[in-house]
C-alpha positions in Angstrom: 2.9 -70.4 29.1 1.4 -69.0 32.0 4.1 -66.4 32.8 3.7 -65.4 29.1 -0.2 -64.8 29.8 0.6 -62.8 33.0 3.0 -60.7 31.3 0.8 -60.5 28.5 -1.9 -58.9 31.4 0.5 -56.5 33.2 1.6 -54.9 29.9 -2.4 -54.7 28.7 -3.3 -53.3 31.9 -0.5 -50.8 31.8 -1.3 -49.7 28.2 -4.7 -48.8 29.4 -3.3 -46.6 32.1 -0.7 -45.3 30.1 -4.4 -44.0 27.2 -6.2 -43.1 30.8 -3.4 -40.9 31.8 -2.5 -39.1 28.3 -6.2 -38.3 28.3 -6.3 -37.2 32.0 -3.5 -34.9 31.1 -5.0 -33.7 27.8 -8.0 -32.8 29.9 -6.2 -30.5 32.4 -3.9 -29.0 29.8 -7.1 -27.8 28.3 -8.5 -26.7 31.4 -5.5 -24.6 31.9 -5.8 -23.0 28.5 -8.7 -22.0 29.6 -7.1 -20.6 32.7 -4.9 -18.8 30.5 -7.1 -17.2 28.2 -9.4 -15.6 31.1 -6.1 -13.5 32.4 -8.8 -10.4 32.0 -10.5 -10.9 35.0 -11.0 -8.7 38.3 -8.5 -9.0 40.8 -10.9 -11.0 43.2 -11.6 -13.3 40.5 -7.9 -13.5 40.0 -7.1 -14.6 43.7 -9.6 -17.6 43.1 -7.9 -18.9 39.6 -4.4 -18.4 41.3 -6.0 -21.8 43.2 -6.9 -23.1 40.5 -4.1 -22.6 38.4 -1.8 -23.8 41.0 -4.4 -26.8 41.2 -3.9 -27.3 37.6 0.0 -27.5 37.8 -0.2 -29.5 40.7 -2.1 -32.4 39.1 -0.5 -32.1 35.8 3.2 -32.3 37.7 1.4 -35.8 39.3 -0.1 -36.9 35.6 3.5 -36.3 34.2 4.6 -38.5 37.3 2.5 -41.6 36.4 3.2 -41.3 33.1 7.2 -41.3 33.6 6.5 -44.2 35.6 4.8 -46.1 33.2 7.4 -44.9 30.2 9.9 -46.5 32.6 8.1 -49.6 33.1 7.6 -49.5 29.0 11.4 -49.2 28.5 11.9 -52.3 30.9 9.8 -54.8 28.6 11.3 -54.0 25.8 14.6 -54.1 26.6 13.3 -57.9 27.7 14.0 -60.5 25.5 10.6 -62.2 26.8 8.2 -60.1 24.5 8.6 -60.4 20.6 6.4 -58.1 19.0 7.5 -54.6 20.8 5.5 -52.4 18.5 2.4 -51.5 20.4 4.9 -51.0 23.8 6.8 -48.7 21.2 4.5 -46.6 20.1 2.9 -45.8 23.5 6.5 -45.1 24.9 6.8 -42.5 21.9 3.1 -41.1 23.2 4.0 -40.7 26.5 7.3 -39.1 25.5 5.4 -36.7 23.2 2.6 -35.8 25.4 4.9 -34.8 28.3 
């Protein structure tokens, strides 16, 4: 019973990373956007939102990272026999997968 509860917390902790990181990368998408749609700019201005842009890519590439990670760890339990009810571990697996 206890292995079932500490299961139980690993996969409820990583379900609230996996809704932390989908709305971390939501965030800088839209900041990027935003990037994007200010491509009228001076060339000096341009220099500084090369940095940022490349700041941008840079942490969505490490989002996208974490995420995989936790789609992985997602796959693992429910190819496990231990957990019944798979649902809510399905649905975030398809969110991650649709997100990235």
């Amino acid at each position: 019973m206890a292995d079932k509860r500490k299961l139980q917390g690993e996969i409820d902790r990583c379900l609230k990373k996996v809704a932390e990181g989908v709305e971390q990368f939501e965030d800088i998408w839209q900041k990027g956007k935003i990037w994007r749609s200010e491509g009228h700019l001076s060339k000096l201005h341009n220099a500084a939102n090369a940095n940022q842009k490349e700041k941008y890519e840079a942490d969505l590439k490490k989002e996208i990272k974490k995420l995989q990670r936790l789609r992985d760890q997602i796959k693992t339990w429910v190819a496990s026999n231990e957990i019944k009810d798979k649902r809510q571990l399905v649905e975030n697996r398809k969110l991650i997968e649709t997100v990235i």
